[in-house]
C-alpha positions in Angstrom: 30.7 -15.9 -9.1 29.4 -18.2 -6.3 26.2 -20.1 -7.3 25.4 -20.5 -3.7 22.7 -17.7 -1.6 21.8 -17.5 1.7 18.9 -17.0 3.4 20.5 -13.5 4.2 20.7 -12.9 0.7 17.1 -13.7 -0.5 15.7 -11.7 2.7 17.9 -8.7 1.8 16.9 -8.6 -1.8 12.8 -9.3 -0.5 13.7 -6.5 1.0 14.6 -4.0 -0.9 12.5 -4.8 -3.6 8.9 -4.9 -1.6 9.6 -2.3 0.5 7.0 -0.3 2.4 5.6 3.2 0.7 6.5 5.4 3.6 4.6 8.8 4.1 6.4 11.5 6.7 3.9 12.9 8.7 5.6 14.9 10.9 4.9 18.5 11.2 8.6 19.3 11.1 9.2 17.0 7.7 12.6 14.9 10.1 11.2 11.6 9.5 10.4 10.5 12.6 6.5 10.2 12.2 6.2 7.8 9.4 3.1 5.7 8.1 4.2 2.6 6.3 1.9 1.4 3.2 2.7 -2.1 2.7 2.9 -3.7 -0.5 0.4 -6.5 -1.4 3.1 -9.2 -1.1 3.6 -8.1 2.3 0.3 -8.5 3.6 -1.2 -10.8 6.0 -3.4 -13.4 4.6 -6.2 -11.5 6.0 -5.2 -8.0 5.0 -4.5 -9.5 1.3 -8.1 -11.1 0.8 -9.3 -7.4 2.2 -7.2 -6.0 -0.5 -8.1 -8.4 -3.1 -12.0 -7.7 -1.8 -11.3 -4.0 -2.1 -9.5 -4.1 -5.4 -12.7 -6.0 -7.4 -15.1 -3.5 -5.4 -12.7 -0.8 -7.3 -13.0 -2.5 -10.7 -16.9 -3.0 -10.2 -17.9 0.1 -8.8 -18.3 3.6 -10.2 -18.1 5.4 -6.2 -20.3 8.1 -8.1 -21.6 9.3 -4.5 -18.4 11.0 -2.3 -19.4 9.4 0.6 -18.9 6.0 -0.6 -15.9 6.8 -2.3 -14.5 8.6 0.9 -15.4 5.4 2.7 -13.6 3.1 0.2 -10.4 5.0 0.3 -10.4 5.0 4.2 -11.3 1.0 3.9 -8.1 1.0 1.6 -5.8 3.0 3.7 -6.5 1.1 6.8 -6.4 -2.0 5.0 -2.4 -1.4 3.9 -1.4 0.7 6.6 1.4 -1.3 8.5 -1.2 -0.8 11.9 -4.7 0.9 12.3 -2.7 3.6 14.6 -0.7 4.6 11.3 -4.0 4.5 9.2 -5.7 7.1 11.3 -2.6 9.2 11.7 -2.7 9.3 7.8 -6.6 10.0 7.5 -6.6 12.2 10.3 -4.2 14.8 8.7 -6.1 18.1 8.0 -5.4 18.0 3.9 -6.4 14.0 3.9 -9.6 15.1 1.7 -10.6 12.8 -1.7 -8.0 14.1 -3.9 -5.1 13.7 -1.6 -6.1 10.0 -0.8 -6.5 9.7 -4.5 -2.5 10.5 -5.1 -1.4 8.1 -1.9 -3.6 5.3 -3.3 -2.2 6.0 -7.0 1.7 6.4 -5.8 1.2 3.4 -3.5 -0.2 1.2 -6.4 2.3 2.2 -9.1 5.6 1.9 -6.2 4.2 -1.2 -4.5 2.7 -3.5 -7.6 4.1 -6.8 -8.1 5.5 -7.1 -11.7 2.7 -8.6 -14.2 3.8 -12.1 -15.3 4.1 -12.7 -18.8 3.1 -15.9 -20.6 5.7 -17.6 -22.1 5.3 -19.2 -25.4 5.8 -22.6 -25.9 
């Protein structure tokens, strides 16, 4: 076993193991109308401190009104979505109400989530 990698090597493995969350959105279910959910690590530096902004405003708030957390879950949608086109097409689908938004946010966060680190003991 060589102890040697390649940039090929680390890229390939990056990518596989951060890969988008893609959603078909196609009428006919072929795959050819996909919205990509990008995983956190993935992010732009901008989109990540808008994640990061959006994640505490999750932890902090209680969204007890369904307007605000309508809004939130669009903010969150378009603030993953690989581009704002693919954001709409997602929020624009007849069936996007609160609870479906709900699942895509919950399925993104569980398939997409960097592993925890642990502490190590010294």
């Amino acid at each position: 076993m060589s102890n040697v990698f390649t940039l090929s090597n680390f890229r390939k493995a990056a990518d596989a193991k951060y890969a988008p969350l893609q959603i078909d959105v196609s009428k006919d279910e072929d795959g050819s109308d996909l919205v990509n959910l990008i995983p956190v690590l993935r992010l732009s530096k901008e989109k990540r401190k808008e994640f990061s902004a959006l994640q505490e405003e999750r932890k902090s708030a209680e969204h007890t009104d369904f307007d605000d957390l309508e809004d939130f879950l669009h903010r969150f949608i378009e603030a993953i979505a690989e581009t704002p086109a693919q954001a709409k097409k997602l929020l624009d689908q007849p069936f996007a109400d609160l609870a479906f938004l709900s699942e895509v946010i919950s399925e993104y966060s569980e398939r997409t989530s960097p592993g925890e680190a642990s502490s190590s003991e010294s």
